[in-house]
N, C-alpha and C positions, 0 to 999 in steps of 0.2 A: 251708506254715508259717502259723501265726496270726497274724502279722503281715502277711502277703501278703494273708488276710482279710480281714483291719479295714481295709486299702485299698482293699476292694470296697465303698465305703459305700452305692452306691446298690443294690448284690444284699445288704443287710441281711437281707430275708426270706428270703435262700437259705442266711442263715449267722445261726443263731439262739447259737451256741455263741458266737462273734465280743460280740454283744450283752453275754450272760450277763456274760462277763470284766469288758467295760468297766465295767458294773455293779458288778462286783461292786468294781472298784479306785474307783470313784468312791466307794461307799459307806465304803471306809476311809478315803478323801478326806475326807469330810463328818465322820466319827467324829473322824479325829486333828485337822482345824481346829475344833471343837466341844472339845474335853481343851484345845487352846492358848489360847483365848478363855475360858474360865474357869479358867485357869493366870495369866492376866492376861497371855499373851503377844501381840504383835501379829502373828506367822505370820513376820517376818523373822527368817532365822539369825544369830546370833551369830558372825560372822568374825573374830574375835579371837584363837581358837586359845588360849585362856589353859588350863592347864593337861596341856599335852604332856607327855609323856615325856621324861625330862631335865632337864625346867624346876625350875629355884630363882630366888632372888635374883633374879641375874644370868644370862642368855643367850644362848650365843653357840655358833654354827653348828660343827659336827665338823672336823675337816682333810678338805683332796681324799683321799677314797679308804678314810677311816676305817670308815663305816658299808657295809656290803657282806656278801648273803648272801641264805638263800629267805626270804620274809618270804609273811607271810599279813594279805591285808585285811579287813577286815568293814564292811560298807556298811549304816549302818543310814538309809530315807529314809522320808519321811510316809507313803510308799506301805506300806511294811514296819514300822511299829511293834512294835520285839522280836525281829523275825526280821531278822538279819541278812544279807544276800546277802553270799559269801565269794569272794575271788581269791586263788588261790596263782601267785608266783611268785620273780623276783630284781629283790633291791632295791638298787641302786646310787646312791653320791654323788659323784660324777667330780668335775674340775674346768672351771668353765664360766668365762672374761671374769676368770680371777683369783678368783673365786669357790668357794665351794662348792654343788653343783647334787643334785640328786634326779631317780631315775630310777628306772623302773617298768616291766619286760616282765611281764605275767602273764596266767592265764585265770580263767575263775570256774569252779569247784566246782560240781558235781551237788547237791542240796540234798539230796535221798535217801541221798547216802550219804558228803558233804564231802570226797569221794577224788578219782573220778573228774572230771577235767581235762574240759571240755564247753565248744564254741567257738574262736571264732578266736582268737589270741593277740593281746593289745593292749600298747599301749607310750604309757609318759606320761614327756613331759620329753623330756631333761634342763629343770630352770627351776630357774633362780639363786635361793640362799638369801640372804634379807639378813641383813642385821649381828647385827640383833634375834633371829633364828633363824627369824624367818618366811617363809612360803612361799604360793603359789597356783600350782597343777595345774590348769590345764585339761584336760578329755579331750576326745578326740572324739566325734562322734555314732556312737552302737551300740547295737544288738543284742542283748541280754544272751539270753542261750538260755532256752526255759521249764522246761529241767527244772532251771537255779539257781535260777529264781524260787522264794522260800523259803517266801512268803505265799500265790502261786495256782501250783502246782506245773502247767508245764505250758504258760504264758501267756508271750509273747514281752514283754520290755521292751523299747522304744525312747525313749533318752534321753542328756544331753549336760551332763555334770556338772562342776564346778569343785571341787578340796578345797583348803580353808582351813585348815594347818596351823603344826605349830611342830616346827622340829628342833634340840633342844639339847645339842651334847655328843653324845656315844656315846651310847647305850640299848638297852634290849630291845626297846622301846615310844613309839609315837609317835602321838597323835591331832588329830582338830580337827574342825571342822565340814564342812559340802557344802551346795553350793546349786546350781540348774540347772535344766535343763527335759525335762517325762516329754513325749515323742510321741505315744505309743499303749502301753498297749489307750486310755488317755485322756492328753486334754491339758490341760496346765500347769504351771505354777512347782512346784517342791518340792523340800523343803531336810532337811539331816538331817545326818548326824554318823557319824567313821569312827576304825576305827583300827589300827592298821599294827603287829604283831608280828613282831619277829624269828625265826626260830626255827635250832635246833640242826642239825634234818635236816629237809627239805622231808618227808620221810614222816611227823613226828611234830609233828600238829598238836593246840592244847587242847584240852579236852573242851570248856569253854564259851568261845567266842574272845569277845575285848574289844570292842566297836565303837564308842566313845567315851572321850571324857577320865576319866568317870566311872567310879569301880571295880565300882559296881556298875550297870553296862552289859555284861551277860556275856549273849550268846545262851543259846537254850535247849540242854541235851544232848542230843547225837544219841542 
């Protein structure tokens, strides 16, 4: 695996493809903090989660057990500008402490063909929703396989994400921010933005999935 590679740092010269990658994800590094710095942003994410699914006025978290079903994510981070990395799987809201909680089994999607299931199955939560409808997801550190990878088809992710959301009321849709840290093919901070669709039948996923608060955050058609 490419990841097993990029840990042979000092056989560099026996792994020139290993190099290539890191390059080439550093170079959309430099690109997207170059677009944020004359956007006038300061490179910190927005954790506010303002503009979720469900959000009006007033907001306030679903009943235990209301939101439940396959949902599909779209991950959109620095590394990926536009091209969203996709997980299908089932989205659960149990009850946690008296709460209402959020809960997440799924895998990520082949990028070649957004059907095919590829990798381990991951699981996030349950984590208690507060009053306000707000939430933080940690994930653990993983893996992401490279034939998801949407931007370098092929190239192993390793990284350890947090999503900043808001769940209001029932929905079809729910988004927020992400922040966390990339391992390899390169390392550092980077932050970006997701978002969580319900859907009818786990076979019948959008042509252009959402991956932000923004309506006009639609990945590109397959």
């Amino acid at each position: 695996m490419l990841d097993r590679c990029l840990a042979l740092l000092p056989l560099l010269a026996l792994a020139p493809a290993c190099a290539d990658a890191g390059g080439r994800f550093q170079a959309f590094e430099d690109r997207r903090s170059a677009l944020d710095n004359q956007a006038g942003h300061g490179g910190e994410a927005d954790t506010s989660s303002a503009g979720a699914g469900g959000a009006g006025a007033t907001c306030a978290p679903p009943a235990p057990g209301a939101v439940s079903g396959p949902a599909l994510l779209a991950l959109e981070t620095s590394t990926s500008p536009g091209a969203p990395i996709l997980f299908l799987g089932q989205v659960e809201s149990p009850e946690l402490d008296g709460k209402t909680a959020v809960e997440y089994f799924y895998k990520a999607l082949d990028a070649s063909d957004r059907t095919t299931r590829v990798g381990d199955e991951l699981h996030v939560g349950p984590y208690a929703i507060a009053d306000d409808g707000s939430f933080d997801a940690p994930t653990d550190r993983s893996t992401l396989p490279g034939s998801a990878n949407a931007i370098l088809p092929g190239v192993p992710i390793d990284s350890e994400l947090t999503l900043h959301g808001t769940i209001c009321g029932v929905a079809t849709f729910y988004c927020g921010t992400v922040t966390g840290t990339l391992y390899s093919p390169v390392q550092g901070p980077t932050t970006g933005q997701f978002g969580l669709t319900l859907l009818e039948s786990a076979d019948e996923l959008p042509a252009r999935p959402r991956y932000g608060c923004s309506e006009e955050a639609l990945g590109p058609e397959l």
